[in-house]
C-alpha atoms as a printed R data frame, in Angstrom:
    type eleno elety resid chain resno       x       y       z
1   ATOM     1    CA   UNK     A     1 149.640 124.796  -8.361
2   ATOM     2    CA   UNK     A     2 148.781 125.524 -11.810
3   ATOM     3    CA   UNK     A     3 146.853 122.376 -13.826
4   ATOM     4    CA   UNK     A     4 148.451 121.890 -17.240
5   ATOM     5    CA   UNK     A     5 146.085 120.855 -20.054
6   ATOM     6    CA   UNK     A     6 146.762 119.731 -23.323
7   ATOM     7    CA   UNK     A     7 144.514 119.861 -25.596
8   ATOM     8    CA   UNK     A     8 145.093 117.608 -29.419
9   ATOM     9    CA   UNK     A     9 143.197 117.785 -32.404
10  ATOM    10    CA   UNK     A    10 143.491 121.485 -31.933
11  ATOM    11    CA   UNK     A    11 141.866 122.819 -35.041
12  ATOM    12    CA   UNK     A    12 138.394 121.096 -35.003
13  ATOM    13    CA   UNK     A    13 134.966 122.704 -33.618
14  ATOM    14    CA   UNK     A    14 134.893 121.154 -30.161
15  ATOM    15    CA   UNK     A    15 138.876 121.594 -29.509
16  ATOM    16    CA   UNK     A    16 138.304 125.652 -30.415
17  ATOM    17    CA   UNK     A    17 135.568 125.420 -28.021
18  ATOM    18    CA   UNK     A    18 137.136 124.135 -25.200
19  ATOM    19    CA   UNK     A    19 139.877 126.787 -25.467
20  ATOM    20    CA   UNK     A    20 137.583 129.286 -25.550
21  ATOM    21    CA   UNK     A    21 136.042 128.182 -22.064
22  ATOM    22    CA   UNK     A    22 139.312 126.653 -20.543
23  ATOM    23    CA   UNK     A    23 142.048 129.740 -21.832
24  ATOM    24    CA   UNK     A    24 140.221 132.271 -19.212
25  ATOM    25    CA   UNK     A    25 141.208 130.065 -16.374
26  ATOM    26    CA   UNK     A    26 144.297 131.429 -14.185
27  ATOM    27    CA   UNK     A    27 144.427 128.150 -12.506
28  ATOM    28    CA   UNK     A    28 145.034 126.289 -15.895
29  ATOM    29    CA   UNK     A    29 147.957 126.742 -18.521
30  ATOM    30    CA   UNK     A    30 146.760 124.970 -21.825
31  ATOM    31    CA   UNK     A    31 148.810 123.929 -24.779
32  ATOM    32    CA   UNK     A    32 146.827 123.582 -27.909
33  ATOM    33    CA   UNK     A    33 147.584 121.101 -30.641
34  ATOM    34    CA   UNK     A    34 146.711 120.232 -34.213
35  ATOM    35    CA   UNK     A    35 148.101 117.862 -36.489
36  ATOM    36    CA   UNK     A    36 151.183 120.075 -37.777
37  ATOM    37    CA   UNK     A    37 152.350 120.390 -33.557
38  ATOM    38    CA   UNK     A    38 151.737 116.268 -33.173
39  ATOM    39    CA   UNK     A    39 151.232 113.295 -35.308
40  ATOM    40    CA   UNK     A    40 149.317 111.313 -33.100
41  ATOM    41    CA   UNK     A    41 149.856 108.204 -35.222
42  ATOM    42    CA   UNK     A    42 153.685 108.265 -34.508
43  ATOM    43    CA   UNK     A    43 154.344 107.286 -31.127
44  ATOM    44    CA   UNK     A    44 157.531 108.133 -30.505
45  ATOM    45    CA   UNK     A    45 156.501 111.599 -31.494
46  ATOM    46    CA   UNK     A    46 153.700 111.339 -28.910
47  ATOM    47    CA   UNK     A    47 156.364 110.398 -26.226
48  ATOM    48    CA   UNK     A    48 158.335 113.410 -27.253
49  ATOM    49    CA   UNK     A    49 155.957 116.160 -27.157
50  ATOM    50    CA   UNK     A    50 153.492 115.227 -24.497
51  ATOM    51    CA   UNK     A    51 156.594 114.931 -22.387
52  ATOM    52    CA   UNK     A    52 157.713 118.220 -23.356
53  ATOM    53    CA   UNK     A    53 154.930 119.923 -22.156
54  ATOM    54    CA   UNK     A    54 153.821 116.923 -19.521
55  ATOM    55    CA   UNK     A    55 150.229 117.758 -19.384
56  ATOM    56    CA   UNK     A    56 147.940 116.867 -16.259
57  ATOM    57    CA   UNK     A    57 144.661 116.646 -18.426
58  ATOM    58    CA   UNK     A    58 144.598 115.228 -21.769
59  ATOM    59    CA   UNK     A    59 141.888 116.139 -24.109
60  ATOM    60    CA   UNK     A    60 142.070 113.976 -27.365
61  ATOM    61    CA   UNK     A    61 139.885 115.763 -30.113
62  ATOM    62    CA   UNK     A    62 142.588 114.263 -32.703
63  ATOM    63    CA   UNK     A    63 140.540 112.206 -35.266
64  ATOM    64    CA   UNK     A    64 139.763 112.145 -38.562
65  ATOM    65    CA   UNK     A    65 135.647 112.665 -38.787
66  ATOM    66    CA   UNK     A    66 135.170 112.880 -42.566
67  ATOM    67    CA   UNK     A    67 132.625 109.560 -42.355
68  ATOM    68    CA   UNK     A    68 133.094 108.943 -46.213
69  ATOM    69    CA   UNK     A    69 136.402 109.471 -46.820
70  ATOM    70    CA   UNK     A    70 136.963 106.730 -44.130
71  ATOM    71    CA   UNK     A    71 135.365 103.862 -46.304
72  ATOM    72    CA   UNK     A    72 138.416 104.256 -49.091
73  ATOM    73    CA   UNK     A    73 141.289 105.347 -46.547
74  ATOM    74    CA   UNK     A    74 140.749 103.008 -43.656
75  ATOM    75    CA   UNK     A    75 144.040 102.249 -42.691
76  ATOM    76    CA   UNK     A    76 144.917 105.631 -42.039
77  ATOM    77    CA   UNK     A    77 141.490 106.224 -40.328
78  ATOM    78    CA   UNK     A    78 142.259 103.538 -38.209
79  ATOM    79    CA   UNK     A    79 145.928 104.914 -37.766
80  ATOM    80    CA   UNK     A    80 144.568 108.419 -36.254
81  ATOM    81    CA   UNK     A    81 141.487 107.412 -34.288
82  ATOM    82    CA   UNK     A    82 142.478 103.974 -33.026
83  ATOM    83    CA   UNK     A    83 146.163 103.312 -33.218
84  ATOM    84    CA   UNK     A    84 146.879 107.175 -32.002
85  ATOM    85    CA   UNK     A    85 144.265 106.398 -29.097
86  ATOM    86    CA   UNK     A    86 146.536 103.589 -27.517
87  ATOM    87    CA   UNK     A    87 149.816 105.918 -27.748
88  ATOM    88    CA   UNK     A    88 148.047 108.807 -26.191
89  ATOM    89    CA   UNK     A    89 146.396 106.415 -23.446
90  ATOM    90    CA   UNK     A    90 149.628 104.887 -22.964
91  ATOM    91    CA   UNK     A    91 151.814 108.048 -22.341
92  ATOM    92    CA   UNK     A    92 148.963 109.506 -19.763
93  ATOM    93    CA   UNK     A    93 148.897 106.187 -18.076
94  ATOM    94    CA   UNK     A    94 152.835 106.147 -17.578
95  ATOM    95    CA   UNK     A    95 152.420 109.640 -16.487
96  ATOM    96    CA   UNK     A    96 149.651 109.752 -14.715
97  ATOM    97    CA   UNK     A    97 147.430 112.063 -16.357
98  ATOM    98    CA   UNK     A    98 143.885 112.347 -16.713
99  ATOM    99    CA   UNK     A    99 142.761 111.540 -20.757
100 ATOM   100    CA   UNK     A   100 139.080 112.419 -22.096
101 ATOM   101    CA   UNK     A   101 138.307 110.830 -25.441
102 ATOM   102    CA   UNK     A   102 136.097 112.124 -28.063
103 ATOM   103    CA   UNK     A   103 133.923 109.936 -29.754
104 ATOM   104    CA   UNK     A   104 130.479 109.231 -31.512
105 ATOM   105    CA   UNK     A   105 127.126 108.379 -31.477
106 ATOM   106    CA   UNK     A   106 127.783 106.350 -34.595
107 ATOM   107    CA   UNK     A   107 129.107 103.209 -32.711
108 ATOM   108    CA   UNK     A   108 125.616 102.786 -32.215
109 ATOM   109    CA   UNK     A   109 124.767 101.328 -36.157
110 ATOM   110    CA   UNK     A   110 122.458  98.504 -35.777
111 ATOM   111    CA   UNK     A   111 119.143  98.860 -37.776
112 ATOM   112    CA   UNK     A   112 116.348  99.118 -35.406
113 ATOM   113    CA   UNK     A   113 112.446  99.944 -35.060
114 ATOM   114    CA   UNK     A   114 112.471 103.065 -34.946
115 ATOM   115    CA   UNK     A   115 108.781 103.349 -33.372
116 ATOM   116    CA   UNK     A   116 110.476 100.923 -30.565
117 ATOM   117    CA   UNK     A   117 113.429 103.015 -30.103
118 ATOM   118    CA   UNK     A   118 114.615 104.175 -26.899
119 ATOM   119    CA   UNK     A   119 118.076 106.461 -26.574
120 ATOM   120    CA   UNK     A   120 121.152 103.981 -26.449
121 ATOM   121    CA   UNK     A   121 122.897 103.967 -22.725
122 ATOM   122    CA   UNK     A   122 126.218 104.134 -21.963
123 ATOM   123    CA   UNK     A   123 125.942 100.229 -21.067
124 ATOM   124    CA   UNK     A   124 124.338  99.198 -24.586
125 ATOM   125    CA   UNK     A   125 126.174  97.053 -26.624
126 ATOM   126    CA   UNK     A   126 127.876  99.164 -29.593
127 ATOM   127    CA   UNK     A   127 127.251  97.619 -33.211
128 ATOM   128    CA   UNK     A   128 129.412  99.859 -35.823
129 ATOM   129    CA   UNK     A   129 129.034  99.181 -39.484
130 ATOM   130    CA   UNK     A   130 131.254 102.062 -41.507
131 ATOM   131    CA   UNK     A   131 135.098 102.342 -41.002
132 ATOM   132    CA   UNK     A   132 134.447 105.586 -39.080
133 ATOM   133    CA   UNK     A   133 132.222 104.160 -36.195
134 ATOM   134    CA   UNK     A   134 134.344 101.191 -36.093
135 ATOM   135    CA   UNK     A   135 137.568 103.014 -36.248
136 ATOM   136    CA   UNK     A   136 136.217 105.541 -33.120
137 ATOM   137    CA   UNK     A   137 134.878 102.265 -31.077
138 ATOM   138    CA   UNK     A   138 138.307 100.505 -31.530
139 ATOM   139    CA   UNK     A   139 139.576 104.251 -30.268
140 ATOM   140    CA   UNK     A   140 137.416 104.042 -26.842
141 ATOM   141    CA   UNK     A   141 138.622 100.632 -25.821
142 ATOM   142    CA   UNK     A   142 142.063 101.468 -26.719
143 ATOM   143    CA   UNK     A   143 142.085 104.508 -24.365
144 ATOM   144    CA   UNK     A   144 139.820 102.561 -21.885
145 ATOM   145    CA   UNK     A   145 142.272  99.951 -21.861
146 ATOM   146    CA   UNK     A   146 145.610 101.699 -21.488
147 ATOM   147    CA   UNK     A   147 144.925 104.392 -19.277
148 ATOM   148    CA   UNK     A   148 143.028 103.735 -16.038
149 ATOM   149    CA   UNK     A   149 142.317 107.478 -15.555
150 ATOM   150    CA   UNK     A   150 140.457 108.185 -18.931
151 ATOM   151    CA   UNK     A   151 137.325 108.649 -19.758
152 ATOM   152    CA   UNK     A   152 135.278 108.559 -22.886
153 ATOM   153    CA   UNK     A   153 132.984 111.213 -24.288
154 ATOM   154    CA   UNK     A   154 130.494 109.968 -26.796
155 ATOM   155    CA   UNK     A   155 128.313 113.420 -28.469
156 ATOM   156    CA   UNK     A   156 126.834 113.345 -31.852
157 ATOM   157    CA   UNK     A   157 126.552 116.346 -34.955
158 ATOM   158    CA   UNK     A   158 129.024 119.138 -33.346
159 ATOM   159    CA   UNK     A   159 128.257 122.317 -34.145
160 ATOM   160    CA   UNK     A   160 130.341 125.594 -33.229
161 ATOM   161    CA   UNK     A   161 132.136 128.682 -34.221
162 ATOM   162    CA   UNK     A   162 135.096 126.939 -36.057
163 ATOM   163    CA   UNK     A   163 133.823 125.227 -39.047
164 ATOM   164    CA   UNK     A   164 134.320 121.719 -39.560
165 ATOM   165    CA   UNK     A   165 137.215 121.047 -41.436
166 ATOM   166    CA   UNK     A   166 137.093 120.826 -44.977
167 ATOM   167    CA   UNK     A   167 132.983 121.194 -45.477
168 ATOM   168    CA   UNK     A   168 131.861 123.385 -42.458
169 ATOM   169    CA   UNK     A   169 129.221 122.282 -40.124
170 ATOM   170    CA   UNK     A   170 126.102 121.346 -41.353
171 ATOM   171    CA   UNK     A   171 124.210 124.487 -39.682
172 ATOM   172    CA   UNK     A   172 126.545 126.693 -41.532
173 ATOM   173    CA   UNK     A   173 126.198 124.323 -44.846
174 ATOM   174    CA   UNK     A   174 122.657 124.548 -44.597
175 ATOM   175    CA   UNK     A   175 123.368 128.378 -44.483
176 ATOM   176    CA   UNK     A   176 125.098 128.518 -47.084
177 ATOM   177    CA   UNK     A   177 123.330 126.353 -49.447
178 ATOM   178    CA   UNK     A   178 120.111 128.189 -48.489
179 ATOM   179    CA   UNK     A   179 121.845 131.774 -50.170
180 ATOM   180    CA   UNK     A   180 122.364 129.350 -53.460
181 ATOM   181    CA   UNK     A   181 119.332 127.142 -53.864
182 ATOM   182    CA   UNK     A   182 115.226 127.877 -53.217
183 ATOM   183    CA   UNK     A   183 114.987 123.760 -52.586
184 ATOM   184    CA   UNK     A   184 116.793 121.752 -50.149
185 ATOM   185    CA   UNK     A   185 116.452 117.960 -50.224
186 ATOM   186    CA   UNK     A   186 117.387 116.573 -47.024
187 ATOM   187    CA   UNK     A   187 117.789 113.508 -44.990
188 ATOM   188    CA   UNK     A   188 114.645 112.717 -42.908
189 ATOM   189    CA   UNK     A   189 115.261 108.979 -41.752
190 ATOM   190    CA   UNK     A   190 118.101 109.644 -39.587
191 ATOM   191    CA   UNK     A   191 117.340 110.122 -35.659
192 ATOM   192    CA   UNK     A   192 119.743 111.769 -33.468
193 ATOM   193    CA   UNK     A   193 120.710 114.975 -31.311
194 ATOM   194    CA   UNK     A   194 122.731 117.694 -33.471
195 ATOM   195    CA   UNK     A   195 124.755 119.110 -30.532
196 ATOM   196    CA   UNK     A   196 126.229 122.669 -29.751
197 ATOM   197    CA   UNK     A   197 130.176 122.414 -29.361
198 ATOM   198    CA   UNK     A   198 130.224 125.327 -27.131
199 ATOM   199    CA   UNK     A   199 127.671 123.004 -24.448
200 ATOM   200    CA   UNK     A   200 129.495 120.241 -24.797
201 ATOM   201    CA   UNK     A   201 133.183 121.922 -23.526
202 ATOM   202    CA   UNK     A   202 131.262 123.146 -20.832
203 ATOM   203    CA   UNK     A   203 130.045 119.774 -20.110
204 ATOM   204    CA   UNK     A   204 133.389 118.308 -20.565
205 ATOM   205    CA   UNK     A   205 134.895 120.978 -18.109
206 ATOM   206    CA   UNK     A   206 132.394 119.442 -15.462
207 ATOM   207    CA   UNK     A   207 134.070 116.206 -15.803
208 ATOM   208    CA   UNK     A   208 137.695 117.663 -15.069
209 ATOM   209    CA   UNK     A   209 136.920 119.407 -12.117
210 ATOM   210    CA   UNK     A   210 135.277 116.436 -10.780
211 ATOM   211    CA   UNK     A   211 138.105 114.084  -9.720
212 ATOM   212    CA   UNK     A   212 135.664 110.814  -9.016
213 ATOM   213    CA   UNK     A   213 134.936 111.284 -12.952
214 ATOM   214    CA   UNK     A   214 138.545 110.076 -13.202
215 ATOM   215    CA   UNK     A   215 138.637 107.284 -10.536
216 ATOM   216    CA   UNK     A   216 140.389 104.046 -11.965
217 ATOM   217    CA   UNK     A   217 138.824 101.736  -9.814
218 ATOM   218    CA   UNK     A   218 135.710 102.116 -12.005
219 ATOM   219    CA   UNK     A   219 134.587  99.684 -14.022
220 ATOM   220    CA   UNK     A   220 135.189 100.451 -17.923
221 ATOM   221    CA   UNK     A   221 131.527 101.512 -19.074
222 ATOM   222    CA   UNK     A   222 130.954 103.511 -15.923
223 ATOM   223    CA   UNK     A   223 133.936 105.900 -17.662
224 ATOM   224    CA   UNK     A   224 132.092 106.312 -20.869
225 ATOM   225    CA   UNK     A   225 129.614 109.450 -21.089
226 ATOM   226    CA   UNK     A   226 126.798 110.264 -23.390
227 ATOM   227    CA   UNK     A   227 126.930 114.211 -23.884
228 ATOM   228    CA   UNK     A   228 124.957 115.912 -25.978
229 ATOM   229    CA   UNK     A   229 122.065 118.507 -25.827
230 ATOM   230    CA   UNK     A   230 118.324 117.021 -25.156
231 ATOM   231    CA   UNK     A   231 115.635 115.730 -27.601
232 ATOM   232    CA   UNK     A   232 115.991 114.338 -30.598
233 ATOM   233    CA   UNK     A   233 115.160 115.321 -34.667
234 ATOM   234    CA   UNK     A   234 116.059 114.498 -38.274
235 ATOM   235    CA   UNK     A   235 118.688 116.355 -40.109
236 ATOM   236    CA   UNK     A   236 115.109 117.893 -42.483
237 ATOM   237    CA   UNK     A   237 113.703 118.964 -38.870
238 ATOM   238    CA   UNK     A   238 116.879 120.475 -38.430
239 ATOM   239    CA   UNK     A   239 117.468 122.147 -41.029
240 ATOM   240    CA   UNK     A   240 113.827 123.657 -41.310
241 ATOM   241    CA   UNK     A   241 114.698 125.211 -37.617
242 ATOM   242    CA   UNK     A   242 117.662 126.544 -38.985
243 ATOM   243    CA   UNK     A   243 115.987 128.314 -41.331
244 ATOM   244    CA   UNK     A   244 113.088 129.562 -39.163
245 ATOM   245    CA   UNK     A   245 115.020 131.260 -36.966
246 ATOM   246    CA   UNK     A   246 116.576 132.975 -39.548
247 ATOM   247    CA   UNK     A   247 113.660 133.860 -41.575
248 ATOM   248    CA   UNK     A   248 114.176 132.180 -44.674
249 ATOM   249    CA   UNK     A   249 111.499 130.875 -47.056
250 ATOM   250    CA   UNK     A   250 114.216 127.554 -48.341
251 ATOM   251    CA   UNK     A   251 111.734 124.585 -48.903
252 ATOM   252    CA   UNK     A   252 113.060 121.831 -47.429
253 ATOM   253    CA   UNK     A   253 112.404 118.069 -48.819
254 ATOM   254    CA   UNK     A   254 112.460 115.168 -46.839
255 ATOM   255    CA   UNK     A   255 114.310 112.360 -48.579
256 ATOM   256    CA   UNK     A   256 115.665 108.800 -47.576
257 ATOM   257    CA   UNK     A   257 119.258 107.938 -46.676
258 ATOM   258    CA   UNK     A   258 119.050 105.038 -49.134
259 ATOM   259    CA   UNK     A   259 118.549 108.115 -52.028
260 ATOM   260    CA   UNK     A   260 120.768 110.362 -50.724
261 ATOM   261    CA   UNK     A   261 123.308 107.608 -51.293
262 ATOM   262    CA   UNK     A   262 126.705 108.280 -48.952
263 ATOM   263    CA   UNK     A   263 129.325 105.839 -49.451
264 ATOM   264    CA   UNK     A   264 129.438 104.923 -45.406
265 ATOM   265    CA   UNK     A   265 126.420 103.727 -43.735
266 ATOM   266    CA   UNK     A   266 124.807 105.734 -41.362
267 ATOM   267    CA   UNK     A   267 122.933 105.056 -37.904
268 ATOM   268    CA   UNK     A   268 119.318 105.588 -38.644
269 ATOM   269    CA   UNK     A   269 118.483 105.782 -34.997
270 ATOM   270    CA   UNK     A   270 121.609 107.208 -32.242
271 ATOM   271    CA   UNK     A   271 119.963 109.031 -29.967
272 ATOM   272    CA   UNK     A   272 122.256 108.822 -26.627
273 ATOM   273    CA   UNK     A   273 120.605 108.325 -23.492
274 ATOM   274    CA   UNK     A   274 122.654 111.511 -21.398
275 ATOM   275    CA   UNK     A   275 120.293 110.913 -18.270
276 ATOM   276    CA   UNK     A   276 122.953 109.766 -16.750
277 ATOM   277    CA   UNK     A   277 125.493 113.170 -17.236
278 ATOM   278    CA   UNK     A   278 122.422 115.066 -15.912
279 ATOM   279    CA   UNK     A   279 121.934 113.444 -12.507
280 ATOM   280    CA   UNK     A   280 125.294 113.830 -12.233
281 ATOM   281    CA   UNK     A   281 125.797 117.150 -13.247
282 ATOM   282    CA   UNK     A   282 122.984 118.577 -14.586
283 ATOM   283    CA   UNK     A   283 121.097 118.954 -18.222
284 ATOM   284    CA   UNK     A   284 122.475 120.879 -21.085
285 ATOM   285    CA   UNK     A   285 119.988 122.915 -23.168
286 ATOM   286    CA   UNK     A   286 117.189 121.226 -25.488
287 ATOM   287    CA   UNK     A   287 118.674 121.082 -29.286
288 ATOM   288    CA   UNK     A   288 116.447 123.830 -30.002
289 ATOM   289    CA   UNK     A   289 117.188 126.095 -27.110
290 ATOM   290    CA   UNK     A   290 121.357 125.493 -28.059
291 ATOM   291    CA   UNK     A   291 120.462 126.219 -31.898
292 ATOM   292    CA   UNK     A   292 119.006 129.321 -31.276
293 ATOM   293    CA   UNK     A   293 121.720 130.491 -29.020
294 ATOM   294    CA   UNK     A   294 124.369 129.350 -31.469
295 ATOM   295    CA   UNK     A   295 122.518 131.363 -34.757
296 ATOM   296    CA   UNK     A   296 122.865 134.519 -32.117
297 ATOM   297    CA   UNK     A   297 126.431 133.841 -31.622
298 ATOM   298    CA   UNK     A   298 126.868 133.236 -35.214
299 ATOM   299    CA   UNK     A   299 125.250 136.771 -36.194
300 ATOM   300    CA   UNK     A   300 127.283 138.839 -33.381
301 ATOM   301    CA   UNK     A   301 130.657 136.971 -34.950
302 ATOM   302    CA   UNK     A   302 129.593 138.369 -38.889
């Protein structure tokens, strides 16, 4: 029997991603969606067109990521990531199907210590202070809720082949800024684990072949996962790799979120602890090894 997935949100980094891994697979058919195939904020729509196709595996990528642009547009922030959640959790749970939802390290907003820090676990308490993180935490608990075979995937900074909508990635921002400028000023006070896109499907796909990943009998936080490749940096760190690898001279400066001045608050540490994803199913790459790998890909693609 051949496993139907659907797969929404169809046109960001991760979504492309897992198409590119899951598309190969004879004993899958996959139907890809982006926002012009389904509004997932309309749930009679929803009913319509998942039952068209009446996937076994839902994948929700749908979201809207653009972290400022959610402080002045919450409602409709809240509309795609939360409100669209509950319809999608709703239709797999009166049909049975498996759901994964996408979210973020960015829950994870309290100020702390950051020589006391430690990588959040699935079972810490979330504490999200922009619209985004909020919106994407009322998301989890609204798929959580509704649909007892869903899980959540929390991963932080994606990075893949597909640009990010509307700005690029920053990998391929730092890129491009790097042709334009000599100096770079960039945050340094920001922990967290900038993540390959193309590691995390195949983590993801781990998770759907594995039906205990799926069981409803779980509790709620045992169905949340913390993805993302290992180690941790600073988005300067980051971007100085970047341009190491590639052999450019770009000086980079370290400066402070408070004078880089974004209009959403950002987590200054949100590290996830994944130990958990790799006892079950082993560790991704190091954030180095996956940027590396992902600069090699991006030079073969030119």
């Amino acid at each position: 029997m051949v496993e139907s997935v659907a797969i929404l949100g169809g046109q960001g980094q991760l979504a492309f991603e897992l198409q590119c891994l899951l598309a190969p697979d004879s004993g899958r058919s996959l139907s890809i969606l982006g926002r012009e195939d389904l509004d997932v904020t309309n749930a009679a729509q929803v009913d319509a067109v998942l039952s068209g196709i009446h996937p076994q595996i839902v994948i929700n990528c749908a979201a809207q990521t653009q972290v400022d642009v959610a402080e002045s547009t919450s409602e409709n922030t809240f509309s795609i990531n939360a409100t669209g959640a509950g319809h999608i959790g709703r239709w797999c749970a009166a049909n049975r199907a498996k759901l994964v939802y996408i979210s973020t390290d960015h829950v994870f907003g309290q100020t702390i210590d950051r020589a006391h820090a430690r990588p959040w676990r699935e079972t810490d308490q979330p504490q999200p202070v922009s619209v985004y993180a909020r919106s994407k935490l009322a998301g989890e608990q609204a798929t959580l809720e509704a649909c007892p075979h869903s899980v959540v995937v929390r991963t932080c900074g994606l990075y893949g082949q597909r640009p990010a909508k509307g700005k690029g990635n920053f990998v391929q921002t730092m890129l491009r800024l790097a042709q334009q400028r000599p100096v770079l000023k960039v945050v340094d006070d920001q922990w967290c684990t900038p993540s390959s896109a193309q590691d995390v499907a195949q983590a993801i796909r781990s998770l759907l072949v594995d039906p205990d990943a799926f069981n409803p009998k779980t509790n709620l936080t045992s169905r949340i996962w913390h993805i993302t490749n290992t180690g941790s940096t600073t988005w300067a760190q980051l971007a100085r790799e970047i341009f190491s690898l590639q052999g450019l001279t770009t000086e980079v400066i370290p400066i402070t979120t408070a004078e880089f001045n974004a209009p959403a608050h950002r987590p200054g540490y949100s590290v996830l602890d994944t130990s958990r994803f790799h006892q079950s199913y082993g560790a991704l790459p190091s954030w180095q090894e996956a940027l590396a790998t992902y600069l090699q890909r991006l030079q073969r693609s030119e």
